[in-house]
N, C-alpha and C positions, 0 to 999 in steps of 0.2 A: 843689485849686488846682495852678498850675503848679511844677515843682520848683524853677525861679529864685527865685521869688517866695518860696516855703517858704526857703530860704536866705536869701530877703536878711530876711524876719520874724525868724528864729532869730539871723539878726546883728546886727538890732537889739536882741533882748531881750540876748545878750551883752553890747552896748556899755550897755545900761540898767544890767546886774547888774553889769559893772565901773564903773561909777560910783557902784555901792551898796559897793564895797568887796568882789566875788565875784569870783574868777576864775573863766572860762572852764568852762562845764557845759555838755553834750549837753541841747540842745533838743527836744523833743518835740511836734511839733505833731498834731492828728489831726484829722478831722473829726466834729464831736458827732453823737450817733446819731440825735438828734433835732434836725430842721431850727432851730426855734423858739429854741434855744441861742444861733446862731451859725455862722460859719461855720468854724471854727476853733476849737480849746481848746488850753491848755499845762496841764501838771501841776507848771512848775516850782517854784510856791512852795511846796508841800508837800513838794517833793524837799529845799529848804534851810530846813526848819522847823529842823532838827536844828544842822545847821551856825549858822545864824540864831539860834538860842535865841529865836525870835519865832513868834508865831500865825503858820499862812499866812496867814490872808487879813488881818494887817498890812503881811505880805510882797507880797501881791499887791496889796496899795491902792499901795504905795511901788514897786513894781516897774510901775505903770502909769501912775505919776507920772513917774516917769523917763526913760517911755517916750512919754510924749505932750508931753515936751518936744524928743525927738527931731524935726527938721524932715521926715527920710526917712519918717517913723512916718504922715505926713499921707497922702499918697501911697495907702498900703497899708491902716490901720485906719482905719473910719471910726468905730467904740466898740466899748468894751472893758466886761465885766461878769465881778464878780465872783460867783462860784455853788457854793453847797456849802461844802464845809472848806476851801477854796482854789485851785479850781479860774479861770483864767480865759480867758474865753469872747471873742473876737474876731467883727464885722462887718467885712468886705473894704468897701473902700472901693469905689463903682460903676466906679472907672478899674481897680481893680484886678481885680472880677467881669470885666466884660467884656475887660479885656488879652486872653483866651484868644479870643476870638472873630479878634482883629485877628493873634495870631501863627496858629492853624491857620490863617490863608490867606494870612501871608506864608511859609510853611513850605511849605505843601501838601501833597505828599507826604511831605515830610520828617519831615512836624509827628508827636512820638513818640518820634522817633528819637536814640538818643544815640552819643556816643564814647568810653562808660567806657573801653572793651574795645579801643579801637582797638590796631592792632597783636599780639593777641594771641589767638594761634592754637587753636581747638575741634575736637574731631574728634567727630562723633556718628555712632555707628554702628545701621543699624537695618535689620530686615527680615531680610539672613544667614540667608535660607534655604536648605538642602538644596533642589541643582539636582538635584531628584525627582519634582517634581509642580507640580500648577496650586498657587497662596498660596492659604490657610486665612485664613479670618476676623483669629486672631491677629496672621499678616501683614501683611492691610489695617490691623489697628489701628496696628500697628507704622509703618507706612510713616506712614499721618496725623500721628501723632505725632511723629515724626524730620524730617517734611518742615516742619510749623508749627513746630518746635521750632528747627531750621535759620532758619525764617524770624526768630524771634525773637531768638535769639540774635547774628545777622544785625546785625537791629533796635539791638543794642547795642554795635555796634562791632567784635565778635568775627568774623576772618577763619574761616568757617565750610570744615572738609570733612565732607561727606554720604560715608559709606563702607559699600560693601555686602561680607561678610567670607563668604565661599563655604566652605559645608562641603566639601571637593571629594577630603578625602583617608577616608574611613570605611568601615567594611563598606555604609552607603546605596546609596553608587555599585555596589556589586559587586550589592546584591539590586535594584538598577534594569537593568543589565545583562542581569544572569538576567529580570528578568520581560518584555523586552522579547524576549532573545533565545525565550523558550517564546509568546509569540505571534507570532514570525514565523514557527517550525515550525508552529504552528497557522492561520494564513494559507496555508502551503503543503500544508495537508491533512494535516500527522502529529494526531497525538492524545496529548495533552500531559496531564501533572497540575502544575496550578499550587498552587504552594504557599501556606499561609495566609500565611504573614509579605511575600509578593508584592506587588507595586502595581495596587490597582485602578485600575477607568475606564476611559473611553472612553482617556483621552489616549495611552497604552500602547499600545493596536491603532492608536493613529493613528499615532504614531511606527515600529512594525513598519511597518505597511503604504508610511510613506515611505521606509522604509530598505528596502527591499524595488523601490521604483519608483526608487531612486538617485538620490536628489534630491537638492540642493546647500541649505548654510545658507551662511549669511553674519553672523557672530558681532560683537555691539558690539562688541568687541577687535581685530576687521579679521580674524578667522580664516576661511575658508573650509572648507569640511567638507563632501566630497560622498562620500553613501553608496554602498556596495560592491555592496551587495545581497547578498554572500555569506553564506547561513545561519552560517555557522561564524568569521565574522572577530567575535571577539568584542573583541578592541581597536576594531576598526573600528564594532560596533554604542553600546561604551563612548562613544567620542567623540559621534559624530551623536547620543546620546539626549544627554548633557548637554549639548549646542551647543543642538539642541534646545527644550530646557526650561529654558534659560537665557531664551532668546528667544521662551519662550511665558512667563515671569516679567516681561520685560522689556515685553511689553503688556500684561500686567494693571497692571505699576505705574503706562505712562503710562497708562491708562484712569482712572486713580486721581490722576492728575498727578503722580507723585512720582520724582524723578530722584535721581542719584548724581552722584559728584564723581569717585568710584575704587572699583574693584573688585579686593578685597583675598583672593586663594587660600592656603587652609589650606596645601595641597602644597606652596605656595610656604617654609614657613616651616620644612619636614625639608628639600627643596633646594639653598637658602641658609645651613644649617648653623642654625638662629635655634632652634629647639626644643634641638639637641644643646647650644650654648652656654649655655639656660638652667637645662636638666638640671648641667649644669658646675658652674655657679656656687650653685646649692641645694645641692648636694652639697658644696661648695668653703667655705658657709657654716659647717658644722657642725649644720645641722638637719635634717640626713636621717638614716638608719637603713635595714637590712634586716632584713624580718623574713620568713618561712613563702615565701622565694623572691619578695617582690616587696622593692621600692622605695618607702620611704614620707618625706613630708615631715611633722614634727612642729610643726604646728602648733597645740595647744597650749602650744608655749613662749609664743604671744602673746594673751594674754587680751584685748588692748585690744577683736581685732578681732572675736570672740565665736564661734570654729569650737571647737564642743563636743568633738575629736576628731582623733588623726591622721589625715590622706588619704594613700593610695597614689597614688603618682607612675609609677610603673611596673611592671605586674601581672606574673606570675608566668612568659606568653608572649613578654614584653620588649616590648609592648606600651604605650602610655602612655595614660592615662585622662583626659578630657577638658579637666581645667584646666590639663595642662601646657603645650599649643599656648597654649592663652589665657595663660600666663603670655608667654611668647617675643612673641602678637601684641599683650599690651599695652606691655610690655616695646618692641616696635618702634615703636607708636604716639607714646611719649614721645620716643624718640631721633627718630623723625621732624618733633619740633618743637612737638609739640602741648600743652602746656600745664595742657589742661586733656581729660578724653575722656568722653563720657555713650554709656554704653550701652542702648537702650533693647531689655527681653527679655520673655518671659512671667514670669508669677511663679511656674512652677515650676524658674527659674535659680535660685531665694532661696539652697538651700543649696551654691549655689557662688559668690558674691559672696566670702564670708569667705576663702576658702583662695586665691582667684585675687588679691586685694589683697596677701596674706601673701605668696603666691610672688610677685609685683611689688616689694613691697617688699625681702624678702629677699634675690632674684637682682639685684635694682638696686643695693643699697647692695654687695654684691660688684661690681658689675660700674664706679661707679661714678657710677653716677645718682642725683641727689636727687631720687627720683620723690615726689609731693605722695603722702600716708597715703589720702586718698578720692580715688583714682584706681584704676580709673575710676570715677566718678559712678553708677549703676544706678536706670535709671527701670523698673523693675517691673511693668509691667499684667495683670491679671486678664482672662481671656476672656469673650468678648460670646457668646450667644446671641440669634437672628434668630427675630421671632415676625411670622407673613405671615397674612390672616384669621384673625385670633385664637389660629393653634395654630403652635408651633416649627417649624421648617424645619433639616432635622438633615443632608442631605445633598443633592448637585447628583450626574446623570448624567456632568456631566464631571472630578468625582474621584472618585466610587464610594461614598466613603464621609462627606465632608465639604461644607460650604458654601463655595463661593470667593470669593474677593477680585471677579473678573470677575462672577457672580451678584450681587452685592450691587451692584454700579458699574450692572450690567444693567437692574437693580432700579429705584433712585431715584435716579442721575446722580450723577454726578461732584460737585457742591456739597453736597448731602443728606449722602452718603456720607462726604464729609471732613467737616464738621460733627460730627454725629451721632459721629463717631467719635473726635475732641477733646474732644466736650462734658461728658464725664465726666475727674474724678481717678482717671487711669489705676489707682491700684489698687483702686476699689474697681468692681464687677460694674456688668454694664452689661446692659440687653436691648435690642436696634436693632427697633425697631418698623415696619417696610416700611409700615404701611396710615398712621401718623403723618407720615414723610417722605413722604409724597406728596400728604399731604390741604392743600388751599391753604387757612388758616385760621390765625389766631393762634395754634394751639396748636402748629405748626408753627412751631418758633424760626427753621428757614433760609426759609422763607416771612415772618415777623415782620418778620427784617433786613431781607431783599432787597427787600421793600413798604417800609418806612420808605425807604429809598434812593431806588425808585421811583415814589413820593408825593413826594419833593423835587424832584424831574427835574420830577414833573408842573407842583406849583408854580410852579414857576420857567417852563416851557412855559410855563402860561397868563398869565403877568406880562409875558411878551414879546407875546404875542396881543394885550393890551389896552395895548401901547404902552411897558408902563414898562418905563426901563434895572434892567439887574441892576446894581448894585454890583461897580464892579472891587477887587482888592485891596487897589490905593494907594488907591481912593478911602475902601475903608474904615479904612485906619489912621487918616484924618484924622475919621473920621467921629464925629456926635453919635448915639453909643447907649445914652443916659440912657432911653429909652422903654422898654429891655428889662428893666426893675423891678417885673415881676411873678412871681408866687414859681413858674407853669412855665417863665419864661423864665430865670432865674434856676439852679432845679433841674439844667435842660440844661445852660446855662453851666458850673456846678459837674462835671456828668455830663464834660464836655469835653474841662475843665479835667485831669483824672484821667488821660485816657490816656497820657499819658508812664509817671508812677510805675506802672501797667499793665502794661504790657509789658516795665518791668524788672522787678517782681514775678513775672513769667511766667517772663522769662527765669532768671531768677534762681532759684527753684523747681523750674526742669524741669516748669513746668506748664500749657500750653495752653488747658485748660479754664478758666483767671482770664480769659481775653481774650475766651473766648465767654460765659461771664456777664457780664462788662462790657460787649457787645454787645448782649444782651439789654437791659439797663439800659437804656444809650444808645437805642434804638428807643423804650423804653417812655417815656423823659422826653421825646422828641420828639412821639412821637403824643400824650403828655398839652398838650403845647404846642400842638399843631393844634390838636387838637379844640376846647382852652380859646378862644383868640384867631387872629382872622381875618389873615391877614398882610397880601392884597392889599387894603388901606385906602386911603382917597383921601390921609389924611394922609404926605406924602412922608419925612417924618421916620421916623415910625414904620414905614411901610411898608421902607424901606431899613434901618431897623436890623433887624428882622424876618427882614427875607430875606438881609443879614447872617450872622445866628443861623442858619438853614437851609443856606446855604453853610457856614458851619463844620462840622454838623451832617452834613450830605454825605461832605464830605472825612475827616470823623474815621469814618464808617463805612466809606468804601470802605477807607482806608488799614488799618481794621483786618479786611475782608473780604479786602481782598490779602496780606494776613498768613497766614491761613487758607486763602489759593489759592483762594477761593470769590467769583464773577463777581460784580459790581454792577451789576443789571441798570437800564436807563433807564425802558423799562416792561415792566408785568407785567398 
């Protein structure tokens, strides 16, 4: 049911248990597992057995005594049963089932959407790949996730930055350099020995051979970058390969549909002095030490955060090792305003999560920031393997050694693709089935949805051919939908009813994959509604609350398909 509703139920059992002489307790409403129950149960009278000194279910006879003298209580319950050791069990009243039909269409798009969050600022970071190569599967997972993730977060209020954090300062850059610069000597006829640790692929000869025909880039940043052509400017081949491969990232993501807000350079953060200040104030702390010529942070002093060990901060070449930049860039994140920050990585970040909170926290409370203990947030996923005719698909011609983001969008389009790639709890394994996403059948979730959507469109199509008006929205608020009292029309209603708590569940979780099960759901209780009962009836009553239900039913799909950035087709 809708979360209003759930509020004003919980405040009536309040004002019932404060006239039994209780103060104010957390209500607990849920929905029983089994239809047959109710639509609704509370646990409260066995929670005040104790307090009570009374059986619950005396408590629950008297607590629904109290409650059905309430005049608001009419409205919302229309009976109450007591079940088990004291369990009780609620029927929604028919005004109260169908409400949800009459707010998703005086909402519309909105309908879903809250303001817990309003005003306050999220930064989610995701994708931050080394500008080296065409995105890796990992990638695409990552972007799917960060971009629904954005959207739902979005969804509740929270002023969203989508930020993409460029490896841009590392030995990567220098062995992309080299392997570009040994294929344009070999473009110009020397004979070269490339080395193992080199970048394959085609992309590598493609970048030589532009850098070579002096071509001009033109960089989302507004930079322009035209190549020298000169074998030997290796500053000059540095720039044009990552302008490059910045802007060959930048169309696999929109192929993928996934955009940014801000694009955040490592370099940027020794430049700006932001690494040396954080190194300062670790050390300013008193939990650093030197030992065997490097710089280490003792992390061990904080057991809360579970780092088995001290980390070295700065190796032995004066060098610093990877979490200290992340200290400085989360570190900049918080002073930048944001709140709250979800990084979403693979899960072979895991064991750098503990020591990067520790330097955040550590270098903050010196520095003087109350940065929050679980910042950043870390959504973790596990790599996908691609299985195509039945057998794995382990590498593309155009990175040498791996499957791409671009291959897989190639593959089964842009809706399939984002799908499929939410539709799992990021950490646990995933296998992306190519012959599944493309087979048009049921077993096909993004085919499932997008037909239920497109069997509405149809519906409604043929209800204009034989004459009858659709139902505008005022006309349904006033409308009689007592006909919709059959247990699939019913089911749906309930199915509806849900998407709000949904999508703060999602958001709230860090987890995408609740809103594409809950899609599934919603499809399956609409096509059990089809198929049961006919909508276009002669009867205008019925026929109009029917098609009612199917506009709701519509609207609460696409709004949750546009969440997921995935089309709502009219037909299919």
């Amino acid at each position: 049911m809708l979360n209003d509703q759930k509020i004003a139920i919980s405040s009536l059992f309040n004002e019932a248990l404060k006239n039994m002489g209780v103060s104010e307790v957390t209500i607990l409403l849920e929905r029983p597992k089994v239809a047959a129950h109710g639509d609704l149960a509370c646990n409260v009278a066995m929670q005040l057995a104790r307090q009570l000194k009374k059986n619950p279910r005396q408590i629950a006879t008297d607590l629904i005594e109290q409650l059905q003298a309430l005049p608001a209580t009419q409205n919302l319950i229309a009976e109450f049963e007591i079940a088990g050791p004291g369990f009780i069990n609620m029927r929604l009243s028919q005004e109260a089932k169908t409400f949800a039909v009459r707010e998703v269409l005086r909402l519309g798009s909105d309908y879903g959407k809250s303001q817990t969050h309003q005003g306050e600022k999220i930064l989610i970071e995701y994708v931050s790949a080394n500008p080296t190569g065409p995105l890796h599967l990992g990638h695409a997972r990552q972007g799917a996730l960060g971009d629904v993730l954005s959207n739902l977060m979005k969804s509740q209020g929270w002023q969203v930055c989508r930020e993409f954090y460029y490896n841009d300062a590392g030995v990567q850059i220098q062995t992309l350099t080299e392997s570009v610069h040994l294929r344009i000597k070999e473009l110009n006829g020397e004979t070269v020995t490339f080395p193992e640790n080199g970048y394959q692929g085609l992309y590598i000869k493609d970048i030589a051979r532009d850098f070579l025909d002096k071509k001009t880039i033109n960089t989302r940043d507004g930079q322009t970058i035209t190549a020298s052509g000169d074998v030997e400017d290796l500053a000059g081949i540095r720039a044009f390969s990552v302008g490059y491969l910045k802007n060959e990232q930048d169309s696999d993501l929109n192929a993928l549909g996934v955009s940014f807000d801000n694009f955040y350079l490592e370099s940027s953060l020794y430049s700006d002095g932001l690494v040396e200040r954080a190194v300062n104030a670790l050390i300013a702390s008193g939990h650093t030490y030197e030992q065997d010529g490097a710089l280490w942070l003792r992390t061990t002093d904080f057991k809360e955060f579970g780092d088995d060990k001290d980390r070295v901060m700065r190796k032995k070449d004066g060098t610093f090792t990877y979490f200290v930049p992340d200290v400085a860039y989360h570190l900049s994140k918080f002073e930048r305003g944001f709140i709250k920050a979800v990084d979403i990585q693979g899960s072979d970040h895991h064991g750098t999560t503990a020591r990067v909170r520790i330097g955040v926290q550590v270098a903050g409370k010196q520095l003087g920031l109350n940065v929050p203990k679980v910042f950043p947030v870390y959504v973790l996923h596990k790599m996908l393997k691609v299985v195509k005719n039945g057998e794995e698909v382990k590498m593309s011609k155009r990175s040498g050694t791996y499957v791409t983001l671009r291959d897989l969008v190639n593959w089964v389009g842009r809706d399939a693709a984002r799908f499929f790639l939410v539709s799992r709890k990021a950490d646990s394994e995933f296998v992306f089935d190519i012959d599944l996403a493309l087979s048009q059948s049921d077993e096909n979730p993004v085919y499932y949805l997008q037909y239920a959507h497109a069997r509405i469109c149809s519906v409604l199509a043929q209800a204009k051919e034989k004459g009858f008006s659709i139902p505008t929205a005022d006309a349904i608020a006033q409308m009689d939908l007592t006909a919709l009292s059959d247990k699939n029309a019913q089911a749906l209603i309930a199915r509806i009813s849900e998407f709000s708590e949904t999508l703060s569940v999602a958001a709230k979780e860090c987890a995408p994959h609740t809103l594409c099960f809950y899609l599934k759901d919603l499809a399956g209780d609409f096509h059990a509604f089809y198929n049961a009962e006919r909508v276009l009836v002669e009867d205008e009553k019925t026929r109009n609350a029917r098609l009612a239900l199917l506009l709701a039913a519509r609207q609460v799909l696409r709004n949750g398909l546009d969440l997921l950035g995935i089309s709502a087709p009219e037909k299919m």
